[in-house]
N, CA, C and O atoms as a GROMACS GRO file, in nm:
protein
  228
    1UNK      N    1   0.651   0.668  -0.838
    1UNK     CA    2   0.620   0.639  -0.701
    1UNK      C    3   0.673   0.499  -0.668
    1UNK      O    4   0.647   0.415  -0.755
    2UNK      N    5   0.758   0.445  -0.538
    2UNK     CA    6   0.760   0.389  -0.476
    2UNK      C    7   0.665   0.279  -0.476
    2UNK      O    8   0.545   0.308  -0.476
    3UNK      N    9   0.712   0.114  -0.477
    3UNK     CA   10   0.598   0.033  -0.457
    3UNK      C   11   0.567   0.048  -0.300
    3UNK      O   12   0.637   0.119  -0.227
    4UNK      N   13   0.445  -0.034  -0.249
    4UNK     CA   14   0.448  -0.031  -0.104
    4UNK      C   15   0.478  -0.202  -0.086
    4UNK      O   16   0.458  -0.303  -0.154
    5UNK      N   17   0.541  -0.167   0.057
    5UNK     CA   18   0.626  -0.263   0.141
    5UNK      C   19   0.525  -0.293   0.248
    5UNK      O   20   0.445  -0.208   0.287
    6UNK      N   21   0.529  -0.399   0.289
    6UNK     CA   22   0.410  -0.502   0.422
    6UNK      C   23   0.539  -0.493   0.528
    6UNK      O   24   0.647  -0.553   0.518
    7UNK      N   25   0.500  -0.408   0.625
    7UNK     CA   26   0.579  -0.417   0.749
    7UNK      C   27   0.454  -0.490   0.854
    7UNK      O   28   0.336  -0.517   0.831
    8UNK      N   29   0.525  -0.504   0.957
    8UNK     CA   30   0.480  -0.559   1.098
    8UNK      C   31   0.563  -0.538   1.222
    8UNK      O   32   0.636  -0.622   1.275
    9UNK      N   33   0.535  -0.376   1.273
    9UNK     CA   34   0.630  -0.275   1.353
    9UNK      C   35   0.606  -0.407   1.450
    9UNK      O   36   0.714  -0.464   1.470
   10UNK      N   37   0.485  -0.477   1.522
   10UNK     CA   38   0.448  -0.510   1.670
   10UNK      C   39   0.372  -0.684   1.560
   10UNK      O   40   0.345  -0.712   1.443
   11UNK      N   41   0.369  -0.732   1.654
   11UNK     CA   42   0.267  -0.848   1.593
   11UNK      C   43   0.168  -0.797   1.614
   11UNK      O   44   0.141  -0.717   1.703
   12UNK      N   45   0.072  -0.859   1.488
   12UNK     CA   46  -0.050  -0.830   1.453
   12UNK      C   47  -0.087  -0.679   1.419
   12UNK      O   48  -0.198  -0.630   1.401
   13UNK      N   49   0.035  -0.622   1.416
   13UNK     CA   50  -0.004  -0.457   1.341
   13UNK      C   51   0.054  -0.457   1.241
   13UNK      O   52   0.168  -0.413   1.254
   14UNK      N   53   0.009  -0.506   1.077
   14UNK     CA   54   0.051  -0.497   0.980
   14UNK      C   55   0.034  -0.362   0.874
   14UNK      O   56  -0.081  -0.353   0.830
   15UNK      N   57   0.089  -0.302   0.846
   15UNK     CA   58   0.130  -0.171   0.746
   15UNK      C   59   0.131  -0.173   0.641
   15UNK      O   60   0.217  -0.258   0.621
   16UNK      N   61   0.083  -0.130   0.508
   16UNK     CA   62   0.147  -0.069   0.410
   16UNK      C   63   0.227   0.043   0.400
   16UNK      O   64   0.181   0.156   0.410
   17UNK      N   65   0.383   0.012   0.375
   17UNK     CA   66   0.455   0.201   0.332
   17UNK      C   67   0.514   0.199   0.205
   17UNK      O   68   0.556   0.098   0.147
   18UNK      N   69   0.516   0.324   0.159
   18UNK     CA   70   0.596   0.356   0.082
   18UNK      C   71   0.715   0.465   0.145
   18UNK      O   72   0.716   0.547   0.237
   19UNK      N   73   0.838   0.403   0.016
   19UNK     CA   74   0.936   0.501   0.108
   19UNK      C   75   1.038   0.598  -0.007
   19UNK      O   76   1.091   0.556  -0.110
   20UNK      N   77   1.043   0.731   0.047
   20UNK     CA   78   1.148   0.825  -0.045
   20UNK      C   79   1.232   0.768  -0.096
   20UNK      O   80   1.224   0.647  -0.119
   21UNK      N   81   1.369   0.868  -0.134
   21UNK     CA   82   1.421   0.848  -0.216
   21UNK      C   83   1.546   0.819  -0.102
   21UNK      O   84   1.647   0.754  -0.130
   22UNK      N   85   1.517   0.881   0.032
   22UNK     CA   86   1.609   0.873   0.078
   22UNK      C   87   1.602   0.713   0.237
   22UNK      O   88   1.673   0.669   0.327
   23UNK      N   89   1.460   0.687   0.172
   23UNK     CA   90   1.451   0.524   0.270
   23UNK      C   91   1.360   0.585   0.363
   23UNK      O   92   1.321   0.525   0.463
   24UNK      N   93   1.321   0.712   0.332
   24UNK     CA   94   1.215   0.726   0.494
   24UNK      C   95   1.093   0.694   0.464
   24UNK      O   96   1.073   0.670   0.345
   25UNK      N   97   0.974   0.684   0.561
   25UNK     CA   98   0.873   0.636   0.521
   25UNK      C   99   0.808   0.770   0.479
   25UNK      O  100   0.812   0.873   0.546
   26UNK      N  101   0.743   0.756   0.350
   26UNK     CA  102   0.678   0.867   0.311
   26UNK      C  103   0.519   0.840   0.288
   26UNK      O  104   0.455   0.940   0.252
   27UNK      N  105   0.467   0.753   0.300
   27UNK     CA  106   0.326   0.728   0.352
   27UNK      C  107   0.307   0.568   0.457
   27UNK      O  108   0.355   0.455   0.448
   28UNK      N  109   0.218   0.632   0.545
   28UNK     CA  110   0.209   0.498   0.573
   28UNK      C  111   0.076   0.448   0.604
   28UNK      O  112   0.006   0.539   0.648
   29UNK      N  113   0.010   0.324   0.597
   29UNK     CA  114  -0.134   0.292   0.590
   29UNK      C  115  -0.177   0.168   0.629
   29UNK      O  116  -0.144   0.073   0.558
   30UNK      N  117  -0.252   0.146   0.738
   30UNK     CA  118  -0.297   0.070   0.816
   30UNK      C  119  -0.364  -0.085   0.697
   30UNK      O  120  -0.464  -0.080   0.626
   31UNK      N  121  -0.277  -0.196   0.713
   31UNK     CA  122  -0.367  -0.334   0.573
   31UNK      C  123  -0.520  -0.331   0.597
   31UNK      O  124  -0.597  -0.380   0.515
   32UNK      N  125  -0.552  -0.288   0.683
   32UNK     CA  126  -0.695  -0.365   0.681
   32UNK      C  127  -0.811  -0.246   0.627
   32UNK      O  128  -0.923  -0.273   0.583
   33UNK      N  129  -0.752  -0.108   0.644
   33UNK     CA  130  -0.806  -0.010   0.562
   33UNK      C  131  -0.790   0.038   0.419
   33UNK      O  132  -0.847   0.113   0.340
   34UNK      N  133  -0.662  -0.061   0.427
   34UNK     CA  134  -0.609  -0.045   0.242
   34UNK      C  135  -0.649  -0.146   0.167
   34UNK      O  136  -0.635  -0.159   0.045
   35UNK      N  137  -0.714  -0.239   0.268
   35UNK     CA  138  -0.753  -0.330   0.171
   35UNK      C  139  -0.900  -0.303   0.187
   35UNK      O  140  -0.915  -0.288   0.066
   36UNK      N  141  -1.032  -0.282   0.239
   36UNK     CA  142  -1.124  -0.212   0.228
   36UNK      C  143  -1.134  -0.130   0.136
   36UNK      O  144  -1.225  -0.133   0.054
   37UNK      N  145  -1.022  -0.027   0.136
   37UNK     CA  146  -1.041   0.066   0.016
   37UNK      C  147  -1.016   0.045  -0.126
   37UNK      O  148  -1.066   0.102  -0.223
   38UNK      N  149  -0.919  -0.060  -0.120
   38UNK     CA  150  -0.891  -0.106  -0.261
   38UNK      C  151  -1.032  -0.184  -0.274
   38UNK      O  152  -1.089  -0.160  -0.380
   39UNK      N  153  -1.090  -0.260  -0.201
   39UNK     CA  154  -1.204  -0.318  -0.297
   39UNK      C  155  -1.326  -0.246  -0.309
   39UNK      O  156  -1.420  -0.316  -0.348
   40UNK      N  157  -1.360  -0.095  -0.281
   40UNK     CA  158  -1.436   0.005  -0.277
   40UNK      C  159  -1.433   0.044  -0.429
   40UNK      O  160  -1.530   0.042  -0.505
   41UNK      N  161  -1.302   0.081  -0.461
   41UNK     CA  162  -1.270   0.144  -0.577
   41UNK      C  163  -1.297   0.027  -0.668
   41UNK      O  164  -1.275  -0.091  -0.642
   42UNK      N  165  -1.368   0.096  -0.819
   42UNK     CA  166  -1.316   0.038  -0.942
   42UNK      C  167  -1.274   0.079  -1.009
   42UNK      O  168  -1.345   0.148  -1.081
   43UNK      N  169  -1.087   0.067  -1.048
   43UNK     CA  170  -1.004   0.161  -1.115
   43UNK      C  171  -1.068   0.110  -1.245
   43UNK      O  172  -1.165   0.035  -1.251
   44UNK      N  173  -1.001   0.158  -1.344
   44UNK     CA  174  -1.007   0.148  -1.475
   44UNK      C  175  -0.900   0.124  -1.537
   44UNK      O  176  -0.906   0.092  -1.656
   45UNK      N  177  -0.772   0.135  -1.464
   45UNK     CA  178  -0.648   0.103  -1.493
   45UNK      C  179  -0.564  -0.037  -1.416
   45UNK      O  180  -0.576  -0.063  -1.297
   46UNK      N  181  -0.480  -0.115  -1.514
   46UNK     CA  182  -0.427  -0.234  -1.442
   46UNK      C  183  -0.330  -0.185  -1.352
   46UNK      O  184  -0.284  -0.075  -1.381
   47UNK      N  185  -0.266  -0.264  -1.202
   47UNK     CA  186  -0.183  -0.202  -1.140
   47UNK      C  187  -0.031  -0.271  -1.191
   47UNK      O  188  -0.051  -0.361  -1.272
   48UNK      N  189   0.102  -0.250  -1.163
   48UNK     CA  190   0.219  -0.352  -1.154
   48UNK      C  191   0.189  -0.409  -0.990
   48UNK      O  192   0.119  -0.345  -0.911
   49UNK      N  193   0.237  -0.503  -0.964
   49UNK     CA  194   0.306  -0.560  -0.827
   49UNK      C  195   0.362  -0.479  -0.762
   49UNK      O  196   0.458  -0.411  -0.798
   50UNK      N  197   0.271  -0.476  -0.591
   50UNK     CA  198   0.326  -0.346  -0.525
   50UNK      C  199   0.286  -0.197  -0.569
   50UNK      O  200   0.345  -0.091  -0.551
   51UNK      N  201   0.189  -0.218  -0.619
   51UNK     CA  202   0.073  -0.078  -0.634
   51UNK      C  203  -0.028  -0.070  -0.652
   51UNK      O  204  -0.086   0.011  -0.725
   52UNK      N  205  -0.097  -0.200  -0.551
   52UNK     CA  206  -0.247  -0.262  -0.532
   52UNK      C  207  -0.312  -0.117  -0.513
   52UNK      O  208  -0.407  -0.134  -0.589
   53UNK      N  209  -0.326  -0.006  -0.472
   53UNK     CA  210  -0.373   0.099  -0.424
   53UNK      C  211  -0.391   0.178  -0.537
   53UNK      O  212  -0.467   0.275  -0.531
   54UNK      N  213  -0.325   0.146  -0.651
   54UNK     CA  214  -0.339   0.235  -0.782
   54UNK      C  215  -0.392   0.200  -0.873
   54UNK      O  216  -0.344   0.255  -0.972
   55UNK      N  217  -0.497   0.114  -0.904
   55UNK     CA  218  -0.537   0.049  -1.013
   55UNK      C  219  -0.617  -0.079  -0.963
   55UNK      O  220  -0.613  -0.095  -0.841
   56UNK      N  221  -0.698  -0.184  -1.046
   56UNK     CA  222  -0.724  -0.264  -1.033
   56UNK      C  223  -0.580  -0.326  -1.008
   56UNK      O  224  -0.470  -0.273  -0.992
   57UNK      N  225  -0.637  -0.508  -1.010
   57UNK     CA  226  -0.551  -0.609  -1.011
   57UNK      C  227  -0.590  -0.692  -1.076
   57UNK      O  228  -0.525  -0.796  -1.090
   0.00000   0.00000   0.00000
């Protein structure tokens, strides 16, 4: 999987995406709900950089 990328389509609307193989966006997720949810979860696994959503940190 794809790391995710911090866009900002508009000011003050910041994004997490990940993108295919071919550059399109293949998920995309609002920061302020991805970061809520990441601190909800307690993975059990470490993440790499750019896959805060998959693991601790």
């Amino acid at each position: 999987m794809s790391a995710r990328e911090l866009i900002e389509p508009t000011p003050g609307d910041k994004r997490y995406v990940r993108r295919d193989e071919k550059g399109q966006f293949k998920e995309v997720v609002d920061v302020g709900k991805s970061s809520a949810a990441d601190q909800r979860q307690q993975a059990k696994t470490k993440s790499k950089p750019g896959h805060g959503d998959e693991g601790d940190r």
